[in-house]
C-alpha positions in Angstrom: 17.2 107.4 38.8 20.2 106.6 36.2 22.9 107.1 34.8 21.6 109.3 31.5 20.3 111.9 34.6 22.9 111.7 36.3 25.2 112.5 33.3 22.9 115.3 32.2 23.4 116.9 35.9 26.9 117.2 35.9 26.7 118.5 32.5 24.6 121.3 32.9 26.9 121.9 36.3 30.0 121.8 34.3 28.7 123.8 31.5 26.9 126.3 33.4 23.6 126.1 31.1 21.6 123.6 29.8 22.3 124.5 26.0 26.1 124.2 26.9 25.3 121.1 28.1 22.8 119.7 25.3 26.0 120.5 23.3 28.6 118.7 25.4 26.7 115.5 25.2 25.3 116.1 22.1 21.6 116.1 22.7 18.6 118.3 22.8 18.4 120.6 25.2 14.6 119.9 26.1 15.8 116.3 26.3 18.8 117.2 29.1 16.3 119.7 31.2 14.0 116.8 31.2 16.4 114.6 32.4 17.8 116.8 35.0 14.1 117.6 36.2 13.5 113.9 36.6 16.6 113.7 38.6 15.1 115.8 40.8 11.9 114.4 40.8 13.5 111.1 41.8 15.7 112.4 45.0 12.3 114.8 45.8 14.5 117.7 45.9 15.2 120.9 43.9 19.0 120.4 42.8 19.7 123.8 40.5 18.1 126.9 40.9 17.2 128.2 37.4 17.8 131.7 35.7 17.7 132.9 31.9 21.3 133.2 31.9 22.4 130.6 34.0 22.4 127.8 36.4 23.3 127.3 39.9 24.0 124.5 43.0 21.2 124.2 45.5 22.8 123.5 49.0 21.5 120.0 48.3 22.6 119.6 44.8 26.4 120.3 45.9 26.2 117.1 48.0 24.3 115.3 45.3 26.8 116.6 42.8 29.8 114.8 44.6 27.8 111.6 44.6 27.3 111.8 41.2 31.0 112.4 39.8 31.6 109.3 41.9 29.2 107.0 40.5 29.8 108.1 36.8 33.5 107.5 38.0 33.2 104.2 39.4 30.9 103.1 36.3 33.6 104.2 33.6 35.9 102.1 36.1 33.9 99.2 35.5 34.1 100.0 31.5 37.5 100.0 31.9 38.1 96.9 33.7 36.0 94.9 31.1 37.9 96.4 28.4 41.2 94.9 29.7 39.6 91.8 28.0 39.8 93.5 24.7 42.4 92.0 22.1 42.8 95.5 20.5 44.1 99.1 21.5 41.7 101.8 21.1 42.2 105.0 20.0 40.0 107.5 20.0 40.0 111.0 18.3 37.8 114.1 17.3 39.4 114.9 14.2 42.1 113.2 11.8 43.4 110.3 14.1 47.1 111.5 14.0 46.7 112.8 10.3 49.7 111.7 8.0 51.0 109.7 10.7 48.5 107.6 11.3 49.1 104.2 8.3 52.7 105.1 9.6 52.1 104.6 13.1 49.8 101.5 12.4 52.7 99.6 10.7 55.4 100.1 13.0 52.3 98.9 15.7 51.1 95.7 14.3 55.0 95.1 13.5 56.0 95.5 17.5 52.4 93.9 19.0 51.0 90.9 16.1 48.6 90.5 18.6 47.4 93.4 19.4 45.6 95.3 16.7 45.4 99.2 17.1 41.9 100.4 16.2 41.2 104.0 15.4 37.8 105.3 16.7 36.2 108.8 16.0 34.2 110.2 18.7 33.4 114.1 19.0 33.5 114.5 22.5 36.3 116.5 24.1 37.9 113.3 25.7 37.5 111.8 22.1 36.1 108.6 23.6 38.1 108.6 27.1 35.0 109.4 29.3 32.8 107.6 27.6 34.4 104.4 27.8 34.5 104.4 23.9 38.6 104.3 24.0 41.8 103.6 25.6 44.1 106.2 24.8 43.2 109.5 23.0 44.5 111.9 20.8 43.6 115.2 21.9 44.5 119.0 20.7 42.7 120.6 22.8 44.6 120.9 26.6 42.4 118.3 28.4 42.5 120.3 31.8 40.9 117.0 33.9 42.5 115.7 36.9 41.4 111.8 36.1 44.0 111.6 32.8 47.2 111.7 32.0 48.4 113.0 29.0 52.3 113.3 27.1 53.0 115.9 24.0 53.7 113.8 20.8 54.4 117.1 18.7 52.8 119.9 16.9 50.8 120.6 13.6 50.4 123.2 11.4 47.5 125.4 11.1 45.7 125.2 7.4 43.3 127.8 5.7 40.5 125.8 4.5 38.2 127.8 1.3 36.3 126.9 -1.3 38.2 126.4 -4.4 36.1 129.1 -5.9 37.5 131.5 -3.2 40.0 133.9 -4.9 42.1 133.1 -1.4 42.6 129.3 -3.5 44.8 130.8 -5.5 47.4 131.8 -3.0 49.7 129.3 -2.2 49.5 130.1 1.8 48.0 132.6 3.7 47.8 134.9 6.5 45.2 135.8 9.5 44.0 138.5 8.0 43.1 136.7 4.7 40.6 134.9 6.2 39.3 137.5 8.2 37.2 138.9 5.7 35.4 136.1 5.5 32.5 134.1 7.9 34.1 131.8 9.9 32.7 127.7 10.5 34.0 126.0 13.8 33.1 123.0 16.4 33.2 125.1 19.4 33.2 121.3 21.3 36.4 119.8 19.8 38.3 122.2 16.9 41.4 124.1 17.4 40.4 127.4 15.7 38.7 130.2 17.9 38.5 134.1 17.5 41.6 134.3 20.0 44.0 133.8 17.4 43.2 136.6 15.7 44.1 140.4 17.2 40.7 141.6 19.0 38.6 143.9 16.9 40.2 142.2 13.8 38.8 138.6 14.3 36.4 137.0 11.7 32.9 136.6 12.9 31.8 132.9 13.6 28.7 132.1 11.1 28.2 128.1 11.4 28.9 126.1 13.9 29.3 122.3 12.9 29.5 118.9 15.0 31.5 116.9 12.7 34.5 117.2 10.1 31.5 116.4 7.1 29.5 119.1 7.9 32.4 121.4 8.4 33.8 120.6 5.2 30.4 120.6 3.4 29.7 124.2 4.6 32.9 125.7 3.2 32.5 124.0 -0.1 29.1 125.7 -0.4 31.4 128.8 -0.1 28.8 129.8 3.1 32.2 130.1 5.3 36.0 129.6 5.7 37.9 127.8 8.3 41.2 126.7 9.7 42.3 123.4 11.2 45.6 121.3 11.4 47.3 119.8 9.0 46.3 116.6 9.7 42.7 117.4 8.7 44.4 118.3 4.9 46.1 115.3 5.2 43.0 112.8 5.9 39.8 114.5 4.5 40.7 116.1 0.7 37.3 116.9 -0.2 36.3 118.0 -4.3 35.6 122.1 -3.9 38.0 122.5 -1.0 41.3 123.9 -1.2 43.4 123.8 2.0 46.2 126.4 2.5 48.8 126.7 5.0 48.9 129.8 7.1 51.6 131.6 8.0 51.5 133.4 10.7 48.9 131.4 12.9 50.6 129.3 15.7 51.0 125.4 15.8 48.4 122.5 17.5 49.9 121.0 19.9 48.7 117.7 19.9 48.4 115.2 23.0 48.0 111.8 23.5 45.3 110.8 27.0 44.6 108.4 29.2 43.0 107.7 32.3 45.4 108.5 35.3 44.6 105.4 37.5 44.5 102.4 34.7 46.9 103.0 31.6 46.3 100.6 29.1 48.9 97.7 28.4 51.9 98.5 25.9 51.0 102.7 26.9 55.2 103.6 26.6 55.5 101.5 23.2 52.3 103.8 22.0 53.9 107.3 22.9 57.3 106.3 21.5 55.9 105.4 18.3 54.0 108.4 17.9 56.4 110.9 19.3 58.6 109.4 16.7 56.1 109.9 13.8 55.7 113.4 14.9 59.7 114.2 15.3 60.7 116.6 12.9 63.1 114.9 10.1 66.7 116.6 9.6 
């Protein structure tokens, strides 16, 4: 038994299918069933019972399933409580660190804590590095709906019509829903912000690629093989040669978050989230 099965079992748990899962932690998904089945072959017990469409908890497995969170708890624990050793605050995020803000919120940083650099780290995971142990804090714009963090609003984003600069829609100077609805759509169903709900239903573009990283994503709509939308922060940090990004109108803002773990914030956390709640304050 470790921890790589034991990861790959609450996964598929939390996911509901193994492809879900082999998504979440991005891996195969022969390599997570195999994982999972050698779980089980270690405990000598059958822990999911398996269907085409989905997965579900053996009697057994709901036990084990408690012991598990617990362990991959108490090892992210132990992460954390080496990392207090750390001379630098880490900051992990999906996409665009805290876009325009980011150099702004760097300098007022290193000005207030000499000592204490602040590192940006990109991780595509939904906690952007939190669970993983990869970061201290997190920016987040997706609603992290997990008991074990804390989290505090630093502001909102606008949304941003991303095409290639082929695209008749490159010639607007902003656009609407409906623009891009006549086009394929490219997402990361894992971390983005932009999903069919914000259109009306029945009037929603269909998804055609989805991508694992803001390269790909990019690199697909410059090829002119889909559109896309993200916030602002994604124009602001990745202007690419054959992308034009517009800003649309009637699509609501990102909220955008700043995470933590619940039971060990890191040293210098209020100084953070005033910084950045300042960055993100609208100017008069």
């Amino acid at each position: 038994m470790d921890l790589r099965q034991l990861r790959a079992f609450v996964a598929v748990v939390d996911a509901g299918t193994f492809t879900d899962a082999a998504k979440e932690l991005d891996l195969t998904q022969a390599s997570v069933s195999r994982a999972v089945a050698a779980l089980e072959m270690s405990l000598g017990v059958r822990l999911l019972q398996r269907s085409t469409r989905h997965v579900a908890l053996t009697a057994t497995g709901t036990q084990v399933l408690a012991g598990a969170r617990r362990v991959l708890d108490e090892v992210a624990h132990l992460h954390r409580i080496a990392e207090q050793s750390r001379t630098e605050l880490r900051i992990g995020y999906a996409w665009s660190a805290l876009g325009k803000h980011t150099r702004r919120v760097q300098k007022a940083w290193a000005a207030a804590h000499p000592g204490l650099p602040l590192v940006f780290v990109q991780s595509n995971s939904l906690t952007a590095g939190l669970a993983e142990g990869a970061a201290d804090v997190a920016v987040v714009r997706k609603a992290l709906d997990d008991p074990r963090f804390e989290t505090e609003l630093l502001g909102t984003e606008r949304r941003y019509g991303v095409v290639a600069t082929d695209n008749p829609l490159a010639r607007k100077r902003s656009l609407k829903l409906a623009d891009l609805a006549r086009y394929g759509l490219a997402v990361d169903d894992r971390t983005g912000t932009t999903t069919v709900d914000l259109w009306h239903p029945g009037k929603a573009p269909a998804v055609v690629r989805n991508t694992r990283s803001v390269d790909e994503w990019l690199t697909v709509i410059a090829a002119g093989q889909a559109v896309g939308m993200t916030s602002e922060a994604t124009a602001s940090l990745n202007p690419r040669p054959g992308v034009a990004y517009r800003a649309v109108q009637d699509a609501p803002p990102i909220p955008v978050w700043l995470a933590w773990w619940k039971d060990q914030p890191p040293q210098h956390l209020n100084d953070l989230i005033t910084l950045a709640c300042e960055a993100y304050r609208p100017k008069p």
